[in-house]
LUMRO-156368 format. One record per residue (C-alpha): x, y, z; residue number from 0; residue in one letter. Coordinates in Angstrom, 3 decimals, decimal comma. Example, Ala and Ser with C-alpha at 12.3 -4.5 7.8 and 13.67 -1.06 7.14 Angstrom:
LUMRO-156368
<x->12,300 | y->-4,500 | z->7,800 | nr->0 | rest->a>;
<x->13,670 | y->-1,060 | z->7,140 | nr->1 | rest->s>;
end
This chain:
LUMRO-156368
<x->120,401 | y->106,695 | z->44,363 | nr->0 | rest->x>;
<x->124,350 | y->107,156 | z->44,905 | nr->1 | rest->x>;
<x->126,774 | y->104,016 | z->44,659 | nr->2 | rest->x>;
<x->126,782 | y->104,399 | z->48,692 | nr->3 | rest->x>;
<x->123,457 | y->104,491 | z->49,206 | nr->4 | rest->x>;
<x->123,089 | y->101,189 | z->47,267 | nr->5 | rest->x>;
<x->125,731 | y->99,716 | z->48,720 | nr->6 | rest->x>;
<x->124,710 | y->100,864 | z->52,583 | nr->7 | rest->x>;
<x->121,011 | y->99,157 | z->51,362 | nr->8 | rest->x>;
<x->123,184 | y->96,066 | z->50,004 | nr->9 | rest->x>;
<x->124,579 | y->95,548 | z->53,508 | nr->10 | rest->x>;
<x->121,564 | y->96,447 | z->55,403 | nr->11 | rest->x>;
<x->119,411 | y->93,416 | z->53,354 | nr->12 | rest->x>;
<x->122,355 | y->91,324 | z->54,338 | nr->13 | rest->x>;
<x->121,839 | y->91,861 | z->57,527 | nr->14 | rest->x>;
<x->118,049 | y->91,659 | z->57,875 | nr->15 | rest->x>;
<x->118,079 | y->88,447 | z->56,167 | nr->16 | rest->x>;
<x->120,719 | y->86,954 | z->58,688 | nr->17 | rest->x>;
<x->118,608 | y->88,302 | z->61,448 | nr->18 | rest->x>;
<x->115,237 | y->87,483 | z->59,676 | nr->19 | rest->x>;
<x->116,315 | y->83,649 | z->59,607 | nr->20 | rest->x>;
<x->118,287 | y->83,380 | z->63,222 | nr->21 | rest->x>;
<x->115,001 | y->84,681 | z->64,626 | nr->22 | rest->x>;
<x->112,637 | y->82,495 | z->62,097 | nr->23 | rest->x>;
<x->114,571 | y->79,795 | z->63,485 | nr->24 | rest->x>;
<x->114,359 | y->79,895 | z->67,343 | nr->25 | rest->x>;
<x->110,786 | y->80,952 | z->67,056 | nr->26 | rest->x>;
<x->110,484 | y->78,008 | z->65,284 | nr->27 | rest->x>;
<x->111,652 | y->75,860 | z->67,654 | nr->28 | rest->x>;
<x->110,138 | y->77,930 | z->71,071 | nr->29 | rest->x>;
<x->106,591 | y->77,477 | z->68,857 | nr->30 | rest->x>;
<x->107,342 | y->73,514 | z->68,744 | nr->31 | rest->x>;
<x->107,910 | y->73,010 | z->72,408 | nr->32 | rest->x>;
<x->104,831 | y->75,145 | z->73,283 | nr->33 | rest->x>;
<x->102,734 | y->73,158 | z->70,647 | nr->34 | rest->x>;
<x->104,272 | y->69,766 | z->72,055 | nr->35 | rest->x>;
<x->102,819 | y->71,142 | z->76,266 | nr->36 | rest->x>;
<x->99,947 | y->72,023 | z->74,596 | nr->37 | rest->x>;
<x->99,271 | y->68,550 | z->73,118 | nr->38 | rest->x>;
<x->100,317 | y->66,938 | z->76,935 | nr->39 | rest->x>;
<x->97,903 | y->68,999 | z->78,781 | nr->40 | rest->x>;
<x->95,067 | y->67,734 | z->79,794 | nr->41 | rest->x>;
<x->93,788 | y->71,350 | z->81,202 | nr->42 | rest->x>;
<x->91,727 | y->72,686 | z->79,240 | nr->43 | rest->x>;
<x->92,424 | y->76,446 | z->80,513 | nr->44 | rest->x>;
<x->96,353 | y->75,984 | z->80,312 | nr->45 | rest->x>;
<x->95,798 | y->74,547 | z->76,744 | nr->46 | rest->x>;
<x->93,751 | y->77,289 | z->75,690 | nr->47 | rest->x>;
<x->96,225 | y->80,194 | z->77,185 | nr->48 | rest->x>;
<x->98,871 | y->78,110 | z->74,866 | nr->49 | rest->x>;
<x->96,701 | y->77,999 | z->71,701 | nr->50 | rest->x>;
<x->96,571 | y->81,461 | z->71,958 | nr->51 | rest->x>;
<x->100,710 | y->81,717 | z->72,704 | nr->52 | rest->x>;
<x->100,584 | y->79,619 | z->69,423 | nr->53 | rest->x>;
<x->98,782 | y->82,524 | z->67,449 | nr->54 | rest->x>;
<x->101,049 | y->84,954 | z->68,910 | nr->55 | rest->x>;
<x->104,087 | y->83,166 | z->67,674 | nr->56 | rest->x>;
<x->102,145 | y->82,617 | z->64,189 | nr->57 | rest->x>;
<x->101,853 | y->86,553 | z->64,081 | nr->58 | rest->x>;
<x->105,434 | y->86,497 | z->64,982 | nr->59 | rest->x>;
<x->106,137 | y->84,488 | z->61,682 | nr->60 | rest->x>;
<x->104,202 | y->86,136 | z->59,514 | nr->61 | rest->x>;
<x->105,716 | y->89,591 | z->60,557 | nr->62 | rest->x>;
<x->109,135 | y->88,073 | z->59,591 | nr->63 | rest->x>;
<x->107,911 | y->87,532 | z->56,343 | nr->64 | rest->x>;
<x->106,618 | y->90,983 | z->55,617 | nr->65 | rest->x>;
<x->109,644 | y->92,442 | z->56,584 | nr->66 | rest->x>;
<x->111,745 | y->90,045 | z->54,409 | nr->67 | rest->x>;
<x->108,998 | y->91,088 | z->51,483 | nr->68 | rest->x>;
<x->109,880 | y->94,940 | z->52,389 | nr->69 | rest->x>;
<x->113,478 | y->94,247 | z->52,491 | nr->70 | rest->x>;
<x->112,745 | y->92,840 | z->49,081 | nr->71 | rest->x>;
<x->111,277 | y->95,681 | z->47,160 | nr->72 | rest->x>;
<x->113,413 | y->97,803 | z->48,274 | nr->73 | rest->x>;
<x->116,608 | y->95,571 | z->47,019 | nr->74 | rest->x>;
<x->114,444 | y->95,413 | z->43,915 | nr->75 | rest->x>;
<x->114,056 | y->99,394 | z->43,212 | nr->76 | rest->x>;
<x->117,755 | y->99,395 | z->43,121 | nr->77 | rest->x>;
<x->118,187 | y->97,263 | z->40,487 | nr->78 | rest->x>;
<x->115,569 | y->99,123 | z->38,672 | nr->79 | rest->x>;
<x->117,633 | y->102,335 | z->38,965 | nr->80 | rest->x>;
<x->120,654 | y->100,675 | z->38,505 | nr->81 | rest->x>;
end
C-alpha cells in the first residue's frame, strides 16, 4: 500500500464515520417517534405494520454497524503494513 493509498483510506474512514453517526442519529430519533405511535395506537393492524417499521429500522442499525466494523479492518490492515 502507497502513502496515498493510505492516506485516500484515512480520509475515506473519516468520512464514513461522520456519515455512519449523522445517519445513526436521525434513525435514532425517526425509530423513537414511530415506537412512541406505536405505543398510542390502539389498532392493532396499524401497530403491527409499525412493529414491523421498527424491525426495519433495527436492520437499519445493525447495517451501520457492519459497515463501521468493515471500515474498521480495513483502517486496521494499514497499520499492519505500516
Amino acid at each position: 500500500m502507497t502513502d496515498i493509498e493510505r492516506k485516500k483510506l484515512e480520509e475515506l474512514v473519516a468520512k464514513v464515520f461522520t456519515l455512519a453517526y449523522e445517519l445513526g442519529t436521525n434513525v435514532d430519533e425517526l425509530f423513537r417517534e414511530v415506537r412512541q405511535l406505536r405505543f398510542e395506537t390502539k389498532d392493532k393492524d396499524f401497530e403491527a405494520a409499525l412493529i414491523n417499521l421498527e424491525h426495519a429500522f433495527f436492520m437499519v442499525a445493525q447495517s451501520i454497524n457492519i459497515l463501521k466494523d468493515q471500515t474498521r479492518n480495513a483502517i486496521t490492515s494499514t497499520k499492519k503494513i505500516a
